[in-house]
C-alpha positions in Angstrom: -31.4 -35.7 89.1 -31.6 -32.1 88.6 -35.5 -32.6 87.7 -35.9 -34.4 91.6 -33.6 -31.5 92.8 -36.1 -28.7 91.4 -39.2 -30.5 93.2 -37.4 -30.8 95.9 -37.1 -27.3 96.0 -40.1 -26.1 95.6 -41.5 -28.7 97.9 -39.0 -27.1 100.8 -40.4 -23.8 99.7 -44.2 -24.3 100.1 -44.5 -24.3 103.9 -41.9 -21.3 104.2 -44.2 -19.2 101.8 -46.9 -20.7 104.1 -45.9 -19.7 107.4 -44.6 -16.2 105.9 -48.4 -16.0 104.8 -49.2 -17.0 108.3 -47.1 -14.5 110.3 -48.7 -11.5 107.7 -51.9 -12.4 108.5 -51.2 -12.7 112.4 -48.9 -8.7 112.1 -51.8 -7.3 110.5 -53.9 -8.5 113.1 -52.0 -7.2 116.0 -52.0 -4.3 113.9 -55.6 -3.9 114.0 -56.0 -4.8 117.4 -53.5 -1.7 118.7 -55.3 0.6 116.5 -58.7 -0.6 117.9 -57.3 -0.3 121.5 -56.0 3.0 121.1 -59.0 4.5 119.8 -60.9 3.3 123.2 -58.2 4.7 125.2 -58.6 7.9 123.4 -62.2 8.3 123.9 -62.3 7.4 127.5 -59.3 10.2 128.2 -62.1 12.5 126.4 -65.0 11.5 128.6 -62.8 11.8 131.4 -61.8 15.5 130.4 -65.4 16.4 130.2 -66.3 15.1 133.3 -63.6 16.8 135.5 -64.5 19.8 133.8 -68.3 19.0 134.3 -69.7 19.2 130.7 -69.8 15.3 130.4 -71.7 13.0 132.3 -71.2 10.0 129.9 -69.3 7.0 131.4 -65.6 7.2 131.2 -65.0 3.7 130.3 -65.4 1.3 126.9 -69.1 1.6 127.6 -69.2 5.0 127.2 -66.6 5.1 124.8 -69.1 3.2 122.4 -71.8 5.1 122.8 -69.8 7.9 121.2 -68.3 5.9 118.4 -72.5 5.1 118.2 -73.5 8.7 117.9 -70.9 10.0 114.7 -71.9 9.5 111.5 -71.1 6.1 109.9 -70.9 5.4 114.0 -72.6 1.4 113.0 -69.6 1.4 110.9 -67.3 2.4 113.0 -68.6 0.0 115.6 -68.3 -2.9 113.5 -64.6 -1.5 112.6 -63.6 -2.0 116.2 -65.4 -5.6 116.6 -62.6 -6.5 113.6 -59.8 -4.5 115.8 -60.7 -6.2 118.7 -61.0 -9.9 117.1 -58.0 -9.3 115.7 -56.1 -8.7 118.9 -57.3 -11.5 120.3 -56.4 -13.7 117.3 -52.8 -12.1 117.9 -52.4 -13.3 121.3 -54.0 -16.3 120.6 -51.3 -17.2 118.7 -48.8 -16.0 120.8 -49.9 -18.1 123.2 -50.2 -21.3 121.5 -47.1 -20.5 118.4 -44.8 -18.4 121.2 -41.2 -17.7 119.5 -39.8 -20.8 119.8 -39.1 -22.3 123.6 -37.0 -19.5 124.8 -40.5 -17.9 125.6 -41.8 -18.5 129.0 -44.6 -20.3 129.9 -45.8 -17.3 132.1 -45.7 -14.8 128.8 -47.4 -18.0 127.0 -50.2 -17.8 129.8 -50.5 -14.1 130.0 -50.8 -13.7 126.0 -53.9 -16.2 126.3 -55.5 -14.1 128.9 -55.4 -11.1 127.2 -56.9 -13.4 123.8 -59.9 -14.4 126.5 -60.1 -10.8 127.6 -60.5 -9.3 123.9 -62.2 -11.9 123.0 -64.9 -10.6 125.5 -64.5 -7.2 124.5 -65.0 -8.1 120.7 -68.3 -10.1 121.8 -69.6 -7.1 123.9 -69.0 -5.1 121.1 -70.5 -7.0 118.3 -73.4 -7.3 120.4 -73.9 -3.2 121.4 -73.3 -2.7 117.4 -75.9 -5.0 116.2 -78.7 -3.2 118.4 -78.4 -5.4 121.1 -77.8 -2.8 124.0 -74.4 -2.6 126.5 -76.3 -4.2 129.5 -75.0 -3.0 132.8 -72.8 -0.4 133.2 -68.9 -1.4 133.7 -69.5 0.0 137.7 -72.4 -2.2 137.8 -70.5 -5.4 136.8 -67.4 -4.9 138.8 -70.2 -4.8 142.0 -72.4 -7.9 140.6 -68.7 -9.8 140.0 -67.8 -8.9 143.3 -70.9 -9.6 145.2 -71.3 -12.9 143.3 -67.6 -13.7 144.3 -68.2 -12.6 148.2 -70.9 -15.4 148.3 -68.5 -18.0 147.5 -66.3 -20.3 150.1 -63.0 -18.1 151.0 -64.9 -16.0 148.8 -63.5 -12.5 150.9 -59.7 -14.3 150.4 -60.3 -14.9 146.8 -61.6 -10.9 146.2 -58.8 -9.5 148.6 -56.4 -11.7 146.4 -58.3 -10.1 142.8 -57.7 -6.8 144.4 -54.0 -7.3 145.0 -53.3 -8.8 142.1 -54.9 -5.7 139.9 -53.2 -3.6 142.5 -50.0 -5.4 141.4 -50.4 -5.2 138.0 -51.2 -1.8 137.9 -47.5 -0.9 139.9 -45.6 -3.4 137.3 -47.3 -1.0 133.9 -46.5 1.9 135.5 -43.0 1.2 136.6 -42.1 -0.4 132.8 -43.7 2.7 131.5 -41.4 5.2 133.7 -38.5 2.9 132.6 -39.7 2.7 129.0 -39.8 -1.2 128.8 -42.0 -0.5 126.3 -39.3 0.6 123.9 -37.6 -2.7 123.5 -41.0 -4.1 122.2 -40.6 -0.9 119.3 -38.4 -1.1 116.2 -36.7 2.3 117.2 -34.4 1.6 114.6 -36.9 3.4 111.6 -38.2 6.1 113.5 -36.5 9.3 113.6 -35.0 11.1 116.4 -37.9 13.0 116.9 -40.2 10.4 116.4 -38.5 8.3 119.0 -38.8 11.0 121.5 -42.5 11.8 120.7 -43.9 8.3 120.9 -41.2 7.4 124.2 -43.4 10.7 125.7 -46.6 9.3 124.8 -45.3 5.7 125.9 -44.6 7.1 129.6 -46.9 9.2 130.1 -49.6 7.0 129.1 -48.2 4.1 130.5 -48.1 5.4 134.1 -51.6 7.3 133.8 -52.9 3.8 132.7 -50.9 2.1 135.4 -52.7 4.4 138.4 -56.1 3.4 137.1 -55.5 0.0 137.2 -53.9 0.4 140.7 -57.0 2.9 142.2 -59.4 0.2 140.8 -56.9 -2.8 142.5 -57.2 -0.7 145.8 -61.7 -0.3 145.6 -61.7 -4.2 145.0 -59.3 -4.6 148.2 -61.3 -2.5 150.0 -64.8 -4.4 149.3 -63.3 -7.5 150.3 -61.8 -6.0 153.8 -65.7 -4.7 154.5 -67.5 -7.0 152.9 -69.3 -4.6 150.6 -69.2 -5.3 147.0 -70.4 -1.7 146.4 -67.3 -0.6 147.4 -65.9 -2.0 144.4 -65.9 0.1 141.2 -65.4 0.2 137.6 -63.4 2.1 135.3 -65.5 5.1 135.0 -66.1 5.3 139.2 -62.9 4.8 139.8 -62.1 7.8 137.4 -64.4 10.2 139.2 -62.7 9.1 142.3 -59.9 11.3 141.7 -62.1 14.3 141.9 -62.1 13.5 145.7 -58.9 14.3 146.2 -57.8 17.6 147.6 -56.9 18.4 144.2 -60.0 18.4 143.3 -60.6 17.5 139.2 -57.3 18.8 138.4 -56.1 15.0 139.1 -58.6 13.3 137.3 -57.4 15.5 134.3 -53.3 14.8 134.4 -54.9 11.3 134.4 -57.4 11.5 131.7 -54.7 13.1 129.5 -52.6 10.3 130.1 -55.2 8.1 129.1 -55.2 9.8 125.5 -51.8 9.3 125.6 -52.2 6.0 125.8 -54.6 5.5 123.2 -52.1 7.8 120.9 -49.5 5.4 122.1 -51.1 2.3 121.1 -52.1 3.7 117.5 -47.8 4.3 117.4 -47.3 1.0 118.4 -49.8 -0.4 115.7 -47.2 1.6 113.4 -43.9 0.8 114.7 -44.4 -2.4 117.2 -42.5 -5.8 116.5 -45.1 -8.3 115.8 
């Protein structure tokens, strides 16, 4: 009897060693994939620095940000580095998507966490393909305007784009109002970070989360635009709808709180590879 106990035992214990190896495997991963994401974030706030004060005339998005990363020594390296980072995030969110936390999670966080897996799991492929020699393609202002004309052409086509638009206009508001009420912090085990700590990375949470939320907003607005006029050059990418704010009667000054902010973000995102529940 106690023999049949003792397998029993260890039979129970087998799948919870299992899915404890599981859920390492899946942290580390998310892990990698904040860490990856913040490093782009942080290179396009650069770019955007430079260009507002008119030393840089790389693009301000991921495009440009690989280019740099291609330039630095060990840059294949480093390229391949991020290919991992970004994999990885899409693996987390993946499994977020499909595993959830049990069925107190919604169906619309279950479908939003397998958006963003399809979203890096494009970014990893664009990636791995600039890294192993095979070029960026088009630029990211050049896409947005292919995707848009290509959508125009389509039946209800101007309803669909005005809806895109509005919906990125949308999402936009909703990051920047969680980041100005620092959402984000429930998400954060506050708990082992000091006081100072707390305050530094709730800083870079805000600030970076509302700089991040305009972007997304500004590019919303250019998509909403096209549709109205039926121009898809109206619609823009990240780095045009950076140098937009240089049009403002603030002149570049704007397009640097908001390229600050986007470091921020990228700092941010490295703290939340750190200190995030996962």
């Amino acid at each position: 009897m106690t023999t049949s106990r003792a397998h029993g035992r260890r039979r129970a214990a087998r799948p919870d060693t299992r899915r404890s190896a599981e859920r390492q495997t899946l942290t580390a991963a998310g892990r990698a994939g904040f860490a990856a994401r913040g490093v782009v974030y942080v290179l396009i706030g650069v770019l955007a620095v430079r260009i507002a004060l008119g030393s840089g005339g790389e693009s301000a998005d991921r495009q440009g940000a690989l280019a740099q990363i291609a330039a630095q020594p060990f840059g294949k390296a480093m390229l391949w580095a991020l290919v991992v980072g970004f994999g990885c995030m899409a693996l987390w969110r993946g499994a977020r998507a499909v595993l959830g936390r049990g069925p107190r999670r919604k169906a619309a966080s279950r479908v939003l966490d397998g958006g963003r897996a399809l979203f890096y799991a494009a970014v990893c492929r664009a990636t791995a393909a600039y890294a192993a020699g095979g070029g960026q393609g088009s630029s990211g202002n050049a896409q947005s305007q292919d995707w848009t004309a290509s959508a125009l052409e389509l039946p209800y086509g101007r309803v669909l784009v005005g809806a895109a638009g509005c919906l990125l206009i949308g999402i936009g508001v909703v990051l920047a109002v969680r980041a100005a009420t620092r959402r984000f912090l429930r998400q954060l085990d506050t708990g082992t970070m000091s006081h100072r700590t707390k305050q530094v990375v709730t800083a870079l949470g805000v600030g970076g989360g509302v700089a991040r939320g305009v972007v997304f907003a500004v590019a919303g607005i250019f998509i909403l635009v096209a549709a109205v006029r039926f121009d898809p050059d109206e619609a823009k990418g990240v780095d045009a709808t950076l140098r937009s704010f240089t049009q403002t009667p603030v002149g570049p000054w704007l397009l640097v709180a908001v390229a600050i902010g986007l470091i921020l973000f990228g700092v941010f995102s490295c703290a939340s590879a750190r200190w995030r529940r996962l």
